[in-house]
DRENPA-3360 file (N, C-alpha, C; in nm, 2 decimals, always signed):
BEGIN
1 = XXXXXXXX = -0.65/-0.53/+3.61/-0.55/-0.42/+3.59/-0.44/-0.47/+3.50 ~ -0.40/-0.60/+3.51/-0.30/-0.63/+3.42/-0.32/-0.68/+3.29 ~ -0.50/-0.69/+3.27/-0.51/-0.73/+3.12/-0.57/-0.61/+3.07 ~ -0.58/-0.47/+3.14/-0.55/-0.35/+3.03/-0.45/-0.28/+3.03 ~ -0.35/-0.30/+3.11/-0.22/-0.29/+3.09/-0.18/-0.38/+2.92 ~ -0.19/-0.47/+2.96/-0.13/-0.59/+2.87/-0.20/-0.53/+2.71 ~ -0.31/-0.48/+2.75/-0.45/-0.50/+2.61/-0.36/-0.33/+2.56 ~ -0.34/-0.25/+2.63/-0.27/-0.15/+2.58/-0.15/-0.13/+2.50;
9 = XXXXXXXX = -0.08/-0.20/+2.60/+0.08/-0.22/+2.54/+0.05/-0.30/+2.44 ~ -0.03/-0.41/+2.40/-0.03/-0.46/+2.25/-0.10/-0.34/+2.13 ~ -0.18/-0.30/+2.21/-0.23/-0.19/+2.11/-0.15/-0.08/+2.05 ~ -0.07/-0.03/+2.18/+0.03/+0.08/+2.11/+0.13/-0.03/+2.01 ~ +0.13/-0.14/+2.05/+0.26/-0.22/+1.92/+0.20/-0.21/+1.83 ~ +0.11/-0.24/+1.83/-0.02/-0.27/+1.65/+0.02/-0.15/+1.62 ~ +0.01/-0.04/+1.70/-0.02/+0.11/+1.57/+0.11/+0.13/+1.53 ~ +0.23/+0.11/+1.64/+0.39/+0.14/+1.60/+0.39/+0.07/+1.49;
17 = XXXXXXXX = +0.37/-0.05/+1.49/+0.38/-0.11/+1.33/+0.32/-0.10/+1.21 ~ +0.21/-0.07/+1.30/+0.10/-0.02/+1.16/+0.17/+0.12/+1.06 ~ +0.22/+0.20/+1.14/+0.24/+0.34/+1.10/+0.41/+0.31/+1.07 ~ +0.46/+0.23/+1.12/+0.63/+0.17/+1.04/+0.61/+0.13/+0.91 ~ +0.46/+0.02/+0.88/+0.44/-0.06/+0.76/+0.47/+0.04/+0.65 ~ +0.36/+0.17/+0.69/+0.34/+0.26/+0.59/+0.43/+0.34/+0.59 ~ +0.48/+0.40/+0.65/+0.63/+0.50/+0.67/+0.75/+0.46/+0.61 ~ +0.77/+0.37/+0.60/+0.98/+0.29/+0.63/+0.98/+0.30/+0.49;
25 = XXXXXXXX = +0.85/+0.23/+0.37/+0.91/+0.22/+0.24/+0.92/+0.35/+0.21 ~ +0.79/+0.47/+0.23/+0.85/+0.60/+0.17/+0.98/+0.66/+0.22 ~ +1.04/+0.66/+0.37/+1.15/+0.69/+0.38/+1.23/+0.65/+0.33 ~ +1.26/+0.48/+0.29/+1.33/+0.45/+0.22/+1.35/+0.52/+0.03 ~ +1.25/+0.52/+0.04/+1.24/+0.57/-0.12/+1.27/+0.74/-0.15 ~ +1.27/+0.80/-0.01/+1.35/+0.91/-0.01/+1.49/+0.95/+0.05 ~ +1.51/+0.88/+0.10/+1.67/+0.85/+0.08/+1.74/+0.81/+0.03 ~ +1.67/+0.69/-0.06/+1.74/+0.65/-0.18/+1.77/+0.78/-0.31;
33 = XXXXXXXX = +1.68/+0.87/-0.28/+1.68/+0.99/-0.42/+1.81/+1.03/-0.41 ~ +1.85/+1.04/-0.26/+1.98/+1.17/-0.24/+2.12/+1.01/-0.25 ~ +2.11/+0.95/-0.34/+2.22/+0.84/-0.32/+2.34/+0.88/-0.43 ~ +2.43/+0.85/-0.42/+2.54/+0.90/-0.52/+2.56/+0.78/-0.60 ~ +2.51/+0.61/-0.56/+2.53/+0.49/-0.65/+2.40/+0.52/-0.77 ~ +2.49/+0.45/-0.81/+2.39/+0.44/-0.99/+2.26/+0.34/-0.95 ~ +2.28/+0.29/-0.84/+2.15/+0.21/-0.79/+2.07/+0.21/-0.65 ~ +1.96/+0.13/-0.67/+1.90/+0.20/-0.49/+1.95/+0.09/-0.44;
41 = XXXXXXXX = +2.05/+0.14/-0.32/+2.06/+0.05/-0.21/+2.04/+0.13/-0.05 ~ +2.03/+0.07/+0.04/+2.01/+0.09/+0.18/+2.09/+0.05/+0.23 ~ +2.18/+0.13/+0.32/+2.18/+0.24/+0.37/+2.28/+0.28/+0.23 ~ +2.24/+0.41/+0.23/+2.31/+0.50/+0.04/+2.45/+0.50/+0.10 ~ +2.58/+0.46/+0.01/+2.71/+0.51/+0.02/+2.73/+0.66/+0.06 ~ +2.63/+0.75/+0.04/+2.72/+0.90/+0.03/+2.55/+0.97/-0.05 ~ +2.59/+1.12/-0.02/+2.47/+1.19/-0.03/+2.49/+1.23/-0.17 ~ +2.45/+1.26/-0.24/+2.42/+1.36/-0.37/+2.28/+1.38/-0.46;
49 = XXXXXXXX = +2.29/+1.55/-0.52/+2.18/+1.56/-0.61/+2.12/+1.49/-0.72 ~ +2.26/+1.41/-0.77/+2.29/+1.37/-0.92/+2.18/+1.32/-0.96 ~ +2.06/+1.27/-0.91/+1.92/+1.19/-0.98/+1.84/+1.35/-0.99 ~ +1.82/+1.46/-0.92/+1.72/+1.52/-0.93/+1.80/+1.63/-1.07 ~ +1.93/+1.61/-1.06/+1.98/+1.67/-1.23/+1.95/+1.56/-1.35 ~ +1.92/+1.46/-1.35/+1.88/+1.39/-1.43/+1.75/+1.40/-1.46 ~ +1.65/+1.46/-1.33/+1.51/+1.48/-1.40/+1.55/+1.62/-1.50 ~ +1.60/+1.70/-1.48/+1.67/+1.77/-1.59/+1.69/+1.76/-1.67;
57 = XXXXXXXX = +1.80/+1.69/-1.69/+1.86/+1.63/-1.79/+1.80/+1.52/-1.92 ~ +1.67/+1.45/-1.89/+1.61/+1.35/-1.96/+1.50/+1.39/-1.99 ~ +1.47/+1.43/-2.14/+1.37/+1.51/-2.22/+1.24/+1.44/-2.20 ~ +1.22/+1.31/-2.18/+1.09/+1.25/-2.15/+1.01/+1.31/-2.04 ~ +1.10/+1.27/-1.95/+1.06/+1.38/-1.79/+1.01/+1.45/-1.79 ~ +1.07/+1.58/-1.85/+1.04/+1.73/-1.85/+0.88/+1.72/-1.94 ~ +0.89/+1.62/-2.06/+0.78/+1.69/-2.18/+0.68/+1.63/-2.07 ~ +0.66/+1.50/-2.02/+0.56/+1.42/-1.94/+0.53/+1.52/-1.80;
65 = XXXXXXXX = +0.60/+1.57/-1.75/+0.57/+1.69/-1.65/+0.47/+1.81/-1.69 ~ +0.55/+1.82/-1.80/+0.43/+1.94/-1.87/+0.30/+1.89/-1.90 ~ +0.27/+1.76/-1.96/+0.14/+1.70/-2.01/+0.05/+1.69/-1.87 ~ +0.15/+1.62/-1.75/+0.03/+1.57/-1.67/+0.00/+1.74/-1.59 ~ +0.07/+1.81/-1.53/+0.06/+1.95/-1.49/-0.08/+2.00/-1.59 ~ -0.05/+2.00/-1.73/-0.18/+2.05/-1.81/-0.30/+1.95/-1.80 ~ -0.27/+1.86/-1.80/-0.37/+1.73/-1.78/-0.47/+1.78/-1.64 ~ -0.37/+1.75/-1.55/-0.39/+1.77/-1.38/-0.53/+1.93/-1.39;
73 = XXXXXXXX = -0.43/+2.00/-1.42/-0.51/+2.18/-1.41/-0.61/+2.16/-1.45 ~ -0.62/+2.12/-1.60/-0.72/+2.11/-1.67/-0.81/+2.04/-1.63 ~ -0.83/+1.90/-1.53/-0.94/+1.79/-1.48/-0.97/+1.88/-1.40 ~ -0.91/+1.98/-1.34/-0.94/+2.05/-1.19/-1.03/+2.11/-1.22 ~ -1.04/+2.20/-1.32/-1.12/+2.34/-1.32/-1.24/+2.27/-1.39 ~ -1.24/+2.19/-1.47/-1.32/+2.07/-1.53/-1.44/+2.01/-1.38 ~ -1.36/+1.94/-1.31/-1.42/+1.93/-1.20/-1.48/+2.03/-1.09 ~ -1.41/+2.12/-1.10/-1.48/+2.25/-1.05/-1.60/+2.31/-1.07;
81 = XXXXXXXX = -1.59/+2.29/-1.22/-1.68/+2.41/-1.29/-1.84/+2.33/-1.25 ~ -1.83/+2.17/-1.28/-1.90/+2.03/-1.29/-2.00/+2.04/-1.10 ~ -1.87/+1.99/-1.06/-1.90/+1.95/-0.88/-1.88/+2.06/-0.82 ~ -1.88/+2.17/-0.81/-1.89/+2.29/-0.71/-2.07/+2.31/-0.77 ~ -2.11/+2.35/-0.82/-2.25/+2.37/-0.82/-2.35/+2.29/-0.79 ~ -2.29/+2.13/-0.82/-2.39/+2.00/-0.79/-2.37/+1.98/-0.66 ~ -2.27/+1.98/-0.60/-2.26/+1.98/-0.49/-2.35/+2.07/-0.41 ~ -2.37/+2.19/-0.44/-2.41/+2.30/-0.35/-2.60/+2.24/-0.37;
89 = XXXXXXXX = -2.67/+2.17/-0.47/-2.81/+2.16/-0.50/-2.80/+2.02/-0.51 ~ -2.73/+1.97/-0.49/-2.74/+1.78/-0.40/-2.75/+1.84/-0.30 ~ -2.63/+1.89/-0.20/-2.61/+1.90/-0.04/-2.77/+1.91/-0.01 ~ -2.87/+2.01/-0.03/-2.95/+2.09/+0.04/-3.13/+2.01/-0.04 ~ -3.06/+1.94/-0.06/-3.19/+1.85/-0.11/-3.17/+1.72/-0.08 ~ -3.32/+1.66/-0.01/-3.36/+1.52/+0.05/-3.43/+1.46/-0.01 ~ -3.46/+1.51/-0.15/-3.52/+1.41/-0.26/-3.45/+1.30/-0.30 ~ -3.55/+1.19/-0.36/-3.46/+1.04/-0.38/-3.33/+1.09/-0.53;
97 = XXXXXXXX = -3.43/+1.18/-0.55/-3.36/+1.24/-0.70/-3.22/+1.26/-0.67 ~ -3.22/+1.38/-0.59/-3.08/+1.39/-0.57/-2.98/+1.32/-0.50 ~ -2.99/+1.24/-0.39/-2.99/+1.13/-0.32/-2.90/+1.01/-0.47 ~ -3.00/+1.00/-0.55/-2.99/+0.93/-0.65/-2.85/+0.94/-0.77 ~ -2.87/+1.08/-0.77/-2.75/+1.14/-0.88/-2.62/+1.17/-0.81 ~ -2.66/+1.19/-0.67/-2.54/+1.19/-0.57/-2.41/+1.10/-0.58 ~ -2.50/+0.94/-0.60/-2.45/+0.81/-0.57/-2.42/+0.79/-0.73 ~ -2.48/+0.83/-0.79/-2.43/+0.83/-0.96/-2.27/+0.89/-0.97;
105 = XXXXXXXX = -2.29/+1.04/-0.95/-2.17/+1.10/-0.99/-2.04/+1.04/-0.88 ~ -2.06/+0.97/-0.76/-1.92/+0.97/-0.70/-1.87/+0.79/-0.74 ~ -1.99/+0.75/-0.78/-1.96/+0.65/-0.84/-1.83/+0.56/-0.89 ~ -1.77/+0.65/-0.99/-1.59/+0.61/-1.01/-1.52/+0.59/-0.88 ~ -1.58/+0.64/-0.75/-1.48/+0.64/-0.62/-1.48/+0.47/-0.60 ~ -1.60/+0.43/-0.64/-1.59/+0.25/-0.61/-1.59/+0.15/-0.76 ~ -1.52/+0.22/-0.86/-1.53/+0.12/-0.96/-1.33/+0.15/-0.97 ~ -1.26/-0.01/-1.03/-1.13/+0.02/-1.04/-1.10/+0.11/-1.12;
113 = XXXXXXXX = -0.97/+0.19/-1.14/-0.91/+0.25/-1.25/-0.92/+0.22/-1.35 ~ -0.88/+0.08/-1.37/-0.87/+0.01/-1.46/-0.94/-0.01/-1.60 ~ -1.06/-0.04/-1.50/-1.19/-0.09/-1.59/-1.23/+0.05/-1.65 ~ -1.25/+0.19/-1.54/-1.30/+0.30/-1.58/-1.21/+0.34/-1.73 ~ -1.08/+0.33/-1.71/-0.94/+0.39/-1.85/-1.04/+0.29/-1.97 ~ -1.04/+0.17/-1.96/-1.10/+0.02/-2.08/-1.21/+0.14/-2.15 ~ -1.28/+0.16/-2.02/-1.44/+0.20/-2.14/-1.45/+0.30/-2.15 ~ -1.35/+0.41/-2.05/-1.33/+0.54/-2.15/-1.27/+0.57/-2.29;
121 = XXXXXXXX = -1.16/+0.45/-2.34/-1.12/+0.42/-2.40/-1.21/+0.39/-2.50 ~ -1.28/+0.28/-2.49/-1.39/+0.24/-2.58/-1.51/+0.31/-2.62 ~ -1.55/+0.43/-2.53/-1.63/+0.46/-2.55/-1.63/+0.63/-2.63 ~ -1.50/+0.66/-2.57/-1.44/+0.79/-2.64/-1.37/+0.77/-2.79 ~ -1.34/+0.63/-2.83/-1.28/+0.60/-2.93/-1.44/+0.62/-3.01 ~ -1.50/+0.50/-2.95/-1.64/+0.50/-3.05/-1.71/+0.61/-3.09 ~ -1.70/+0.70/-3.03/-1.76/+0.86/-3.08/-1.70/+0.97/-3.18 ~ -1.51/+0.90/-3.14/-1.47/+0.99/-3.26/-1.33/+1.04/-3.19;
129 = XXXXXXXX = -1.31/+1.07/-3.08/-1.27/+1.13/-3.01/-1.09/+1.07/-2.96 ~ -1.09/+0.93/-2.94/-1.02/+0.84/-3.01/-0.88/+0.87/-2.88 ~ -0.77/+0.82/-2.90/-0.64/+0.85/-2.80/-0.63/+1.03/-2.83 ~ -0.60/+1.12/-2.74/-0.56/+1.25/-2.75/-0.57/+1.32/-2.64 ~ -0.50/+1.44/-2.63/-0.49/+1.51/-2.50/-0.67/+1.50/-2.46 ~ -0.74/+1.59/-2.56/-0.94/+1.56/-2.53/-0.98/+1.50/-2.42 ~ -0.92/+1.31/-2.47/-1.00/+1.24/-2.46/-0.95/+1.20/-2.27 ~ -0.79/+1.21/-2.32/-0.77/+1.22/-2.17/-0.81/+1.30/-2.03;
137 = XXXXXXXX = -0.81/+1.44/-2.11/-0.85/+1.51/-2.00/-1.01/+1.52/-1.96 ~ -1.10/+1.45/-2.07/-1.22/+1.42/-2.03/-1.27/+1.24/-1.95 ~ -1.13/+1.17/-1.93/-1.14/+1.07/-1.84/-1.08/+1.13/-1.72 ~ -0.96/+1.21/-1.67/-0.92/+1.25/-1.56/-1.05/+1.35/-1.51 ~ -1.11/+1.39/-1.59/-1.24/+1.52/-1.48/-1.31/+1.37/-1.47 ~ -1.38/+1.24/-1.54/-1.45/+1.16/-1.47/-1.39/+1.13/-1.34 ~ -1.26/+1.08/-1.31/-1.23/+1.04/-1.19/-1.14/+1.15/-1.08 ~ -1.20/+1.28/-1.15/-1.15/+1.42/-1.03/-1.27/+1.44/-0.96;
145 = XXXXXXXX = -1.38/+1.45/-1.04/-1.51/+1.47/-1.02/-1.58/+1.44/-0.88 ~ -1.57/+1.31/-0.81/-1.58/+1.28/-0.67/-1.53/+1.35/-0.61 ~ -1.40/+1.41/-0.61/-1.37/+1.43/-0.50/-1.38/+1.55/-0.49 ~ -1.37/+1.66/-0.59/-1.46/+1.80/-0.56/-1.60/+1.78/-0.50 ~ -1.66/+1.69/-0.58/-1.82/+1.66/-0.55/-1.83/+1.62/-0.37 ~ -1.80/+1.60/-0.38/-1.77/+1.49/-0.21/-1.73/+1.58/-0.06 ~ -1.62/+1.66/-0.12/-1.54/+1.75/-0.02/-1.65/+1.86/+0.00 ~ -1.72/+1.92/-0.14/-1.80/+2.09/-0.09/-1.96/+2.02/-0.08;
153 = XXXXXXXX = -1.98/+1.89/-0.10/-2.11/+1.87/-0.05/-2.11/+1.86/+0.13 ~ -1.98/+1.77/+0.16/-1.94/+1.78/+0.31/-1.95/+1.89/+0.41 ~ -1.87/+1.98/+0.33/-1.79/+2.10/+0.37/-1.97/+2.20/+0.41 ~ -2.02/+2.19/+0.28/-2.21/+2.26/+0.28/-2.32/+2.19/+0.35 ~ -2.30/+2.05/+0.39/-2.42/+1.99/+0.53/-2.38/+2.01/+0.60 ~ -2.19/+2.07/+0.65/-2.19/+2.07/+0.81/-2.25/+2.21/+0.84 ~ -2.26/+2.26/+0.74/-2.29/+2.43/+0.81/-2.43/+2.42/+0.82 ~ -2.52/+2.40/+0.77/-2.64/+2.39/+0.79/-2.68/+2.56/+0.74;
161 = XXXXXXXX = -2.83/+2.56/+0.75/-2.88/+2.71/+0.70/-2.98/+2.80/+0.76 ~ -2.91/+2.80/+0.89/-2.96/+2.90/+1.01/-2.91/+3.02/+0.95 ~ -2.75/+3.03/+0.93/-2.70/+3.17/+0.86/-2.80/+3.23/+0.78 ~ -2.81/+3.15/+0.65/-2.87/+3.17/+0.53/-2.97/+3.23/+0.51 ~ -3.05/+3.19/+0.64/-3.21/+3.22/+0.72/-3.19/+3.36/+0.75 ~ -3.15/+3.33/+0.83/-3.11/+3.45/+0.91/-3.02/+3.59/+0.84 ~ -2.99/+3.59/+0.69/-2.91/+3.69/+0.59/-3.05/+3.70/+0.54 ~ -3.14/+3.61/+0.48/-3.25/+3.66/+0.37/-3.35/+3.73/+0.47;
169 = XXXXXXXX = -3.40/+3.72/+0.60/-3.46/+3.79/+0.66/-3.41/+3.91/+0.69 ~ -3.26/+3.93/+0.72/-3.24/+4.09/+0.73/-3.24/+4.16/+0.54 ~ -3.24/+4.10/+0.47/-3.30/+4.13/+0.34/-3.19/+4.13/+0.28 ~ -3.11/+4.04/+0.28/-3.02/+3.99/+0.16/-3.05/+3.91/+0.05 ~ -3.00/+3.94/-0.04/-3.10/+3.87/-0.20/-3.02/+3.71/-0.17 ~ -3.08/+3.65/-0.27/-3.03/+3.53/-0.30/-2.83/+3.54/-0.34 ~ -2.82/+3.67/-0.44/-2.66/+3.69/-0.48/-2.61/+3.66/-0.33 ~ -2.62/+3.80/-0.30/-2.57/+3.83/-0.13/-2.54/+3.71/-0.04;
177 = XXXXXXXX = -2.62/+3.69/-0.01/-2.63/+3.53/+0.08/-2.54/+3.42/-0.01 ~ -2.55/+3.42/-0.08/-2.45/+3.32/-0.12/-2.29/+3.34/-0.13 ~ -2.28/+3.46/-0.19/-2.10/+3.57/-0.16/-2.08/+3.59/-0.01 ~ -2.18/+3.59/+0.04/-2.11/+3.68/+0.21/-2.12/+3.57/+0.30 ~ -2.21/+3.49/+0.27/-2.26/+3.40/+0.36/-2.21/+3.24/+0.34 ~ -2.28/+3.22/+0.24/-2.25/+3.05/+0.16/-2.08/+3.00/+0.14 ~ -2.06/+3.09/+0.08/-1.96/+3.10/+0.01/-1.78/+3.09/+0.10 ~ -1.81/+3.16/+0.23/-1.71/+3.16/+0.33/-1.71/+3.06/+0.40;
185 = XXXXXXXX = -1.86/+3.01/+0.41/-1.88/+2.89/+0.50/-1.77/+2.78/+0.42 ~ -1.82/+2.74/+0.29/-1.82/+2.63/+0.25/-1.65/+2.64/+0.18 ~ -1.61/+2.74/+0.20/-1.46/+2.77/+0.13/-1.35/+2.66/+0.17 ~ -1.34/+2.63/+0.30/-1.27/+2.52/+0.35/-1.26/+2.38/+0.21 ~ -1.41/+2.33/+0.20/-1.44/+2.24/+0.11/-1.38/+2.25/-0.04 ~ -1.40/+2.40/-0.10/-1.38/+2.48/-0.22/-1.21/+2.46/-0.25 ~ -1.16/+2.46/-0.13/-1.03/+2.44/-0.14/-0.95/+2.33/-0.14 ~ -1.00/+2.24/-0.04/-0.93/+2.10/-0.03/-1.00/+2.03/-0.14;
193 = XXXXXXXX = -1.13/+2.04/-0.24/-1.17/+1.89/-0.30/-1.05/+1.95/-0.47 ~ -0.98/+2.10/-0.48/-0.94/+2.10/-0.59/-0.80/+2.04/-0.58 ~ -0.75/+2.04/-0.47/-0.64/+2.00/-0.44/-0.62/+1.89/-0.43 ~ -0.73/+1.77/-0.38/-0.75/+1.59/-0.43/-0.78/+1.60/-0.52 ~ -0.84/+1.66/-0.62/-0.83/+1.63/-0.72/-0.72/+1.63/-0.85 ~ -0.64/+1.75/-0.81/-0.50/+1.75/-0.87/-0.42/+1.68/-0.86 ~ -0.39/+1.69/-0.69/-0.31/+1.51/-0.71/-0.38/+1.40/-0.78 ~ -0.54/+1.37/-0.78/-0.57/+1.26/-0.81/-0.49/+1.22/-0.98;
201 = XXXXXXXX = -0.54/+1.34/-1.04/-0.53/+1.35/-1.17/-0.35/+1.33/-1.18 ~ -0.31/+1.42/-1.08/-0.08/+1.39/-1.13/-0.07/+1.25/-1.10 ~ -0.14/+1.21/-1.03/-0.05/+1.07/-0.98/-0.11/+0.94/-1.07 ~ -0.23/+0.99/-1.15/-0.23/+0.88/-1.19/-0.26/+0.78/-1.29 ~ -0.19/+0.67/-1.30/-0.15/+0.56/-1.43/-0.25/+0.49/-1.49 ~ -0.33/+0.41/-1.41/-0.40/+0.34/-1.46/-0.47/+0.38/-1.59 ~ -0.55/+0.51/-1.56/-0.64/+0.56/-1.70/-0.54/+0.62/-1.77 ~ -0.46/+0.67/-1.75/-0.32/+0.77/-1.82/-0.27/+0.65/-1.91;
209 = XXXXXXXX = -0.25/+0.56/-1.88/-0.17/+0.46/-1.96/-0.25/+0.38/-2.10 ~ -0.39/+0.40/-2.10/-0.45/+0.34/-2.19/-0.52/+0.46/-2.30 ~ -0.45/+0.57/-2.25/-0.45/+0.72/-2.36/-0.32/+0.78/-2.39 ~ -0.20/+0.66/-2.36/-0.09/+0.69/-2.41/-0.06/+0.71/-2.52 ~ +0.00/+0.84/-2.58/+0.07/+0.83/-2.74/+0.20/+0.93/-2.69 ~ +0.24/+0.98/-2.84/+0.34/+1.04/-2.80/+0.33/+1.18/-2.76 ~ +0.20/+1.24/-2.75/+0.17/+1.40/-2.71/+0.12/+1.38/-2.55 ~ +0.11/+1.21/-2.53/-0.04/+1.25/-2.39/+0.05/+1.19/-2.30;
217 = XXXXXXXX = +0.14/+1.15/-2.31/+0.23/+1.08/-2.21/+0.22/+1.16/-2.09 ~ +0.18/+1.10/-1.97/+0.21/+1.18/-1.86/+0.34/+1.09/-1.78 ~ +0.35/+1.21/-1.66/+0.47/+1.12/-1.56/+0.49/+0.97/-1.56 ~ +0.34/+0.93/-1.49/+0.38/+0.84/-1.41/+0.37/+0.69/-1.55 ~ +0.31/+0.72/-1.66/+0.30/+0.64/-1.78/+0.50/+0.64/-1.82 ~ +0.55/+0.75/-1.79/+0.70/+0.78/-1.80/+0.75/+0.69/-1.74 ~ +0.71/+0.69/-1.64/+0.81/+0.67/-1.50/+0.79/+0.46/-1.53 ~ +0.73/+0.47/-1.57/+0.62/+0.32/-1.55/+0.75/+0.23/-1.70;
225 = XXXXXXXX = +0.72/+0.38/-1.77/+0.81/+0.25/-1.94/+0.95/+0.25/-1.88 ~ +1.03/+0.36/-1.78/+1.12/+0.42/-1.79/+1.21/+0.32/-1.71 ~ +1.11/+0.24/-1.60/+1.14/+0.15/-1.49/+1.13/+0.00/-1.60 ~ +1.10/-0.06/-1.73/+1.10/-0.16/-1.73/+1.20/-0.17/-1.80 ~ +1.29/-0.07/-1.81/+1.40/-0.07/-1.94/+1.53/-0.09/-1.84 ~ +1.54/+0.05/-1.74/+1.63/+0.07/-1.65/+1.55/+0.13/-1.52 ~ +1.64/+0.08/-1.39/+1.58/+0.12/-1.29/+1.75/+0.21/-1.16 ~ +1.73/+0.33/-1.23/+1.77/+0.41/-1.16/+1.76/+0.48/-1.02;
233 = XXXXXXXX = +1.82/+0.59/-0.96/+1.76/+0.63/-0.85/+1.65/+0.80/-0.87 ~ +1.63/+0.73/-1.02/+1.59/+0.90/-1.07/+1.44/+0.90/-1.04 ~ +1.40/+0.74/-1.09/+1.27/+0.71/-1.04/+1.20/+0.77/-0.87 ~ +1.32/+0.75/-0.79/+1.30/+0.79/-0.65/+1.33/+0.93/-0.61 ~ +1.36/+0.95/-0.71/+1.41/+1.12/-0.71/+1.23/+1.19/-0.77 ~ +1.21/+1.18/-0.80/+1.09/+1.21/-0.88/+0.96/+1.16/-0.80 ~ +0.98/+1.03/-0.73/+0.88/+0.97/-0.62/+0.88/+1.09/-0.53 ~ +1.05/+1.14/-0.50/+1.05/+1.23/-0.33/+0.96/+1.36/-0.42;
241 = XXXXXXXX = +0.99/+1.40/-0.55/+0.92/+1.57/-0.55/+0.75/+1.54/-0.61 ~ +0.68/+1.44/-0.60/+0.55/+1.43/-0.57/+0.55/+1.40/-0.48 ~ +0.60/+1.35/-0.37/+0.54/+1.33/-0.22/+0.57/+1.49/-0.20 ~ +0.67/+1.59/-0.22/+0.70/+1.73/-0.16/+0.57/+1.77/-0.22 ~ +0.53/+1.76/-0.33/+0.44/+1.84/-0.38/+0.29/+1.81/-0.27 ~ +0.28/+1.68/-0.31/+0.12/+1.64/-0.23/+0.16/+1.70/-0.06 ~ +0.27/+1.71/-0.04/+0.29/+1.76/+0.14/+0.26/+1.91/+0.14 ~ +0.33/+1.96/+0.05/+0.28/+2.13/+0.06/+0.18/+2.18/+0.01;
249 = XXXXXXXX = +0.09/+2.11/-0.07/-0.05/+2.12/-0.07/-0.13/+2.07/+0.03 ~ -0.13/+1.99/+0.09/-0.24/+1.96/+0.20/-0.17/+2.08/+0.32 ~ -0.02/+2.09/+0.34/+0.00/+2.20/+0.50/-0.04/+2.31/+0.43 ~ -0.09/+2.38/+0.31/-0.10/+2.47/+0.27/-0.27/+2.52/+0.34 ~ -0.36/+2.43/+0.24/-0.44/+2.42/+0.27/-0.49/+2.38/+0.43 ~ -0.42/+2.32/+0.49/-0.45/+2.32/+0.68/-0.38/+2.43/+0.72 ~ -0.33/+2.50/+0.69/-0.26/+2.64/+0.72/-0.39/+2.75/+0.64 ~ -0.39/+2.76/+0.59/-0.52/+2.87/+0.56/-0.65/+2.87/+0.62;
257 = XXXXXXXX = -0.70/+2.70/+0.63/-0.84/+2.67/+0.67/-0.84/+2.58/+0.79 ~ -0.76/+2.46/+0.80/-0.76/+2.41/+0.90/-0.82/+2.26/+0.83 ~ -0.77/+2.16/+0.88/-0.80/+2.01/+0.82/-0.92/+1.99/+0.94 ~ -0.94/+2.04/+1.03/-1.04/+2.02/+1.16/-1.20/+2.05/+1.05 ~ -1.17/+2.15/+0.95/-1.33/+2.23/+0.88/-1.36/+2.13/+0.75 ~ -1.28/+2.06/+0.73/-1.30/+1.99/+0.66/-1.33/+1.82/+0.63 ~ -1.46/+1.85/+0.63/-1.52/+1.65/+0.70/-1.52/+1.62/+0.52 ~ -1.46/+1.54/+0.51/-1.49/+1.41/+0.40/-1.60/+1.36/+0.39;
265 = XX = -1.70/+1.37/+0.34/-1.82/+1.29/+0.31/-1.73/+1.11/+0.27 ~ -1.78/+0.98/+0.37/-1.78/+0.86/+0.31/-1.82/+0.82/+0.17;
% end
């Protein structure tokens, strides 16, 4: 009795700290935004907006906001157009083929950023195609692409196709069944894999930094030169309105569909 007592109470400490580890710096990094010093310190002197008027204020910001926002959109619907249909004719096939192309396309989920930005780089230069908005937004749909692919293949095995069966016997065509039937089922998926993929695409440096010029600059390529020069509290000002953003897209999405309908394929 006293060594599951004992085995408990160390367990609930592991998770309290586990979930401190990952919590404390973001809190810290959002209370640093609202600080009135010209620098991040803990606990802040006094409250103010003054960093989030400086994302205002500082032209780099604004133009790199606009690029990754069109960047971001653009991988989305890219990845949409790509993995919402492969998804739906992988999901429902047990051939090695598809099985095969499955493990092809989500592929980037297990290779670094890094390496993927090198030989997109290399390999989009080699064709012609070279540093440019293009080239970037055709490496951000490579690494959006999973996670549309991944979310509506999930979202289309859990439902299985008893419905489906059951719509073409009372004599629904193939359209029908897939608008009235398919299509509601698997909507949950339809909606959360565009949503990881937008953030995937806003947040991220690695590949963005090796298609930097002066038209393709996104944020966090911004944020990255902006911090080796000077380090402000504007940086953390800018950290708190992508954490607000990625927070009201995921309650958005668990408010309409619910995070319970939505299994992540491994």
């Amino acid at each position: 009795m006293v060594q599951a007592r004992l085995g408990r109470f160390l367990l609930g400490g592991f998770v309290v700290l586990f979930f401190a580890f990952l919590i404390l710096p973001i809190a810290v990094v959002v209370v640093g935004s609202f600080t009135q010093a010209s620098f991040i310190t803990f606990p802040i002197p006094g409250w103010s907006l003054r960093w989030f008027q400086r994302i205002l204020d500082y032209p780099p910001y604004l133009a790199a906001i606009r690029v990754s926002l069109a960047v971001a959109v653009g991988a989305t619907l890219l990845s949409c157009l790509v993995g919402i249909p492969a998804a739906l004719a992988l999901a429902r096939s047990s051939s090695a083929l598809a099985g095969a192309t499955m493990v092809y396309l989500l592929s980037p989920l297990s290779m670094p950023m890094i390496r993927i930005g090198f030989s997109a780089l290399f390999f989009l230069s080699r064709i012609g195609v070279g540093v440019s908005f293009t080239a970037l937004l055709i490496a951000h749909t490579v690494v959006c692409l999973p996670d549309v692919l991944r979310t509506v293949a999930a979202t289309c095995r859990g439902t299985g196709r008893s419905l489906e069966e059951a719509a073409a016997l009372l004599g629904a065509n193939p359209f029908q069944v897939f608008w009235h039937v398919v299509l509601p089922l698997i909507r949950p998926g339809i909606a959360a894999g565009p949503l990881f993929s937008f953030l995937v695409s806003f947040d991220n440096l690695p590949i963005s930094y090796f298609f930097g010029s002066p038209e393709t600059l996104t944020l966090p390529v911004v944020m990255l030169s902006y911090m080796e020069h000077q380090f402000d509290p504007s940086i953390a000002a800018l950290s708190t309105l992508q954490l607000v953003l990625a927070v009201v897209g995921l309650l958005t999405v668990d408010r309409l569909y619910g995070t319970d309908r939505m299994t992540v394929a491994a």
